[in-house]
N, C-alpha and C positions, 0 to 999 in steps of 0.2 A: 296660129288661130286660137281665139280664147275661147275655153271650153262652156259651156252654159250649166251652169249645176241647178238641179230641184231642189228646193227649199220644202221639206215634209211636213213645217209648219203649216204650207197653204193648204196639204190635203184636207183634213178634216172642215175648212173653209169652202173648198172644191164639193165636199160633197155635200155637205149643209148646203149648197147653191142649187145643188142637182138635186138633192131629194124636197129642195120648197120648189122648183120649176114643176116637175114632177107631177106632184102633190096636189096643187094651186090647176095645174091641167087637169087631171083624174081624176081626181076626187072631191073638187069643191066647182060646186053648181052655179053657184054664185059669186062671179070673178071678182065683186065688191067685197066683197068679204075675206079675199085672200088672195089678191092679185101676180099674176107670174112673176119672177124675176125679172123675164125679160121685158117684160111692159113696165116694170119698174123704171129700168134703165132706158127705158125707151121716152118717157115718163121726162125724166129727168133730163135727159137731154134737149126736151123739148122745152122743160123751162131754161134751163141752160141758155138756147138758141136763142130764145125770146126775149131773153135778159130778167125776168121775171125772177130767176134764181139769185146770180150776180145784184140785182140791187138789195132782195131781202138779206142777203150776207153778207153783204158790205153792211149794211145797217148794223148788223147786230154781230161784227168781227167789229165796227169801231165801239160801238159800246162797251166791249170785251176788253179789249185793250184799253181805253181809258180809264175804265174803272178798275182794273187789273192790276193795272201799274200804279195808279194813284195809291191804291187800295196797300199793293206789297210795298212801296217805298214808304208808307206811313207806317206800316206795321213792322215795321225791317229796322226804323226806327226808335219807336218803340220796344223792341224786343231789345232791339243795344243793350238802350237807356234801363231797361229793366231787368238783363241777364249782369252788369255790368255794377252797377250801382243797388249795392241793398236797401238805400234809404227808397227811392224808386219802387224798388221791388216788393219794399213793404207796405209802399200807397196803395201801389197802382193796382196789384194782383185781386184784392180782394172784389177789386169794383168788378176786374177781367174775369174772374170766377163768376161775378153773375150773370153778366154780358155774355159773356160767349156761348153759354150752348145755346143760345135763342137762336132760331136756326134765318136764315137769311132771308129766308122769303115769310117769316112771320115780322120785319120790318116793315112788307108791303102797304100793311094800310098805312101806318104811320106817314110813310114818304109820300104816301098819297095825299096824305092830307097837307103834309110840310110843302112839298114839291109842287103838287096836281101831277097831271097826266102828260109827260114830257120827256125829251130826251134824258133828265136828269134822275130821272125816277130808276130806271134799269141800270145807267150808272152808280148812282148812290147802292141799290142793292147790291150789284158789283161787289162796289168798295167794301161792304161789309162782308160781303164771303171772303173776300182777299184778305183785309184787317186781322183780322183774330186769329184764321190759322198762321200766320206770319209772325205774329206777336210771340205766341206762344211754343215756335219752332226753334226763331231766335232764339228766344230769354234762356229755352232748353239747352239749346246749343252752346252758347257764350256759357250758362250754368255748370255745365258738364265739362268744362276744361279742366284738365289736373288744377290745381292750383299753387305746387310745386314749382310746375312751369311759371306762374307769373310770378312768383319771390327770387325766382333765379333772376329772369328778366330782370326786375327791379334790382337787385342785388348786382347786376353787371351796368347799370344803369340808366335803365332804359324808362323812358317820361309813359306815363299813361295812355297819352297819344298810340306810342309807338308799341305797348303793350296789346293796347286794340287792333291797332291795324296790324301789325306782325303776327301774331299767336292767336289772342280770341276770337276773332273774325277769320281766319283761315281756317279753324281748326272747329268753328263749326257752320260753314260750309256746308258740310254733309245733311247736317240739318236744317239748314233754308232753303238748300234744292230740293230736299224732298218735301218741304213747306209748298214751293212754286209747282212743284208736280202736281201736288194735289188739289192747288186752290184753282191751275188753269183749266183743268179738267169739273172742277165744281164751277166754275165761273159761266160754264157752257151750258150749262144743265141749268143756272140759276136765271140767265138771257133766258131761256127759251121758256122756262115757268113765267119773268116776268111779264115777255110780251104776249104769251097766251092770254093772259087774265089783264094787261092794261094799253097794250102799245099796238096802233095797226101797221107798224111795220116791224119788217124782221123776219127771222125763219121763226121764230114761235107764232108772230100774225100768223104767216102764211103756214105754218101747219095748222092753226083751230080756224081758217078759214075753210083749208081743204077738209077739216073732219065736218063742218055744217052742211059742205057739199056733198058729204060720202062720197070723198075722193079718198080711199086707202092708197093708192099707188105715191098719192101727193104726199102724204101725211109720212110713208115711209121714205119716199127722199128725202125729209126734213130729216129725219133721222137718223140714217145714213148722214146726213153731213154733218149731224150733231156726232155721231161716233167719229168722223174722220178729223174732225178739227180735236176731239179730246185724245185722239192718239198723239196728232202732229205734235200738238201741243208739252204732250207728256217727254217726245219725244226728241224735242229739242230741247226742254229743260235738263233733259237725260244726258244730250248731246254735251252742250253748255258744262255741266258739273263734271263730265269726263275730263272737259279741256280745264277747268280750274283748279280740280283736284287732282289731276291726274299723274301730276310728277311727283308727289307725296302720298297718295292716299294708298 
């Protein structure tokens, strides 16, 4: 029979649960203002049921993903072409040094005015969260290879092709998963700012709907799922980089 083991990681989760049930009963008068746990979850199930939850999340899980991926395969690119090539490296960098710290959601009006108010507007922002830290994980990555290693390679005679894809590109790895960790986790946060402020659907609508309603119960399952998809998320890219790297690294 297989044994069941506690993980003591959940305790201080366990009791963070029990001292807001607690809390939200005893001490707060005003259930709007700090609703139980349990009516959270209760809450939650009940859009769940209704389907009201499953469509705002499908919305704004396809948004994520096509901008996500458009967003790292261009900047995965990019970072090649720019960790790889100095001529490249010396275009391009100065323009990415000013670009990039503009942070993602200061693109919004712009797209707004390029775009209007449409599926493409959340994706476009997207893309620009994913773009730049990508660019800039690569070009590190590929950058930061010995470069010992790639004279030997050529020296034993290996074509540039095969210098990229054998050595520079495996070896930094390390640095575009932790590129994809952080941009899928920023990607979620960047959805849910842009449909607050432009899109009526989505978990960002439907959270700044439920806060006009002073719905807290609502506003906190939006929440809750915005935490639960930046874990998954992290957590398979975590997954992912084990199995790539995992016989060398």
């Amino acid at each position: 029979m297989q044994r069941i083991t506690f993980h003591w990681s959940f305790l201080p989760v366990l009791v963070f649960l029990g001292l807001w049930e607690l809390s939200a009963r005893l001490f707060i008068e005003n259930p709007a203002l700090l609703p139980p746990f349990s009516t959270v979850i209760s809450e939650g199930w009940r859009l769940l049921e209704s389907g009201v939850l499953p469509r705002h999340f499908l919305r704004s899980l396809f948004r994520v993903i096509i901008g996500f991926v458009t967003g790292s395969a261009a900047g995965l690119f990019m970072g090649i072409l720019m960790g790889w090539k100095a001529a490249a490296h010396r275009t391009l960098h100065p323009v990415m040094s000013l670009i990039y710290p503009i942070p993602a959601l200061g693109w919004l009006p712009v797209f707004m005015l390029w775009f209007g108010i449409g599926e493409i507007l959340p994706i476009a922002i997207i893309f620009m969260c994913s773009f730049f830290p990508m660019v800039y994980n690569t070009q590190t990555g590929i950058r930061s290879v010995d470069r010992d290693l790639i004279r030997a390679a050529r020296t034993l005679g290996a074509s540039d092709l095969k210098v990229l894809t054998t050595i520079l590109i495996p070896l930094a790895l390390p640095n575009i998963f932790t590129g994809l960790r952080l941009e899928s986790g920023m990607a979620w946060r960047v959805i849910i700012a842009a449909e607050m402020v432009a899109i009526p659907t989505g978990i960002g609508a439907l959270l700044m709907r439920a806060e006009s309603l002073v719905r807290l119960d609502i506003v906190i399952v939006c929440l809750m799922v915005l935490s639960l998809m930046c874990f998954c998320f992290e957590r398979i890219f975590l997954f992912l980089e084990r199995k790539a790297t995992g016989r060398w690294s």
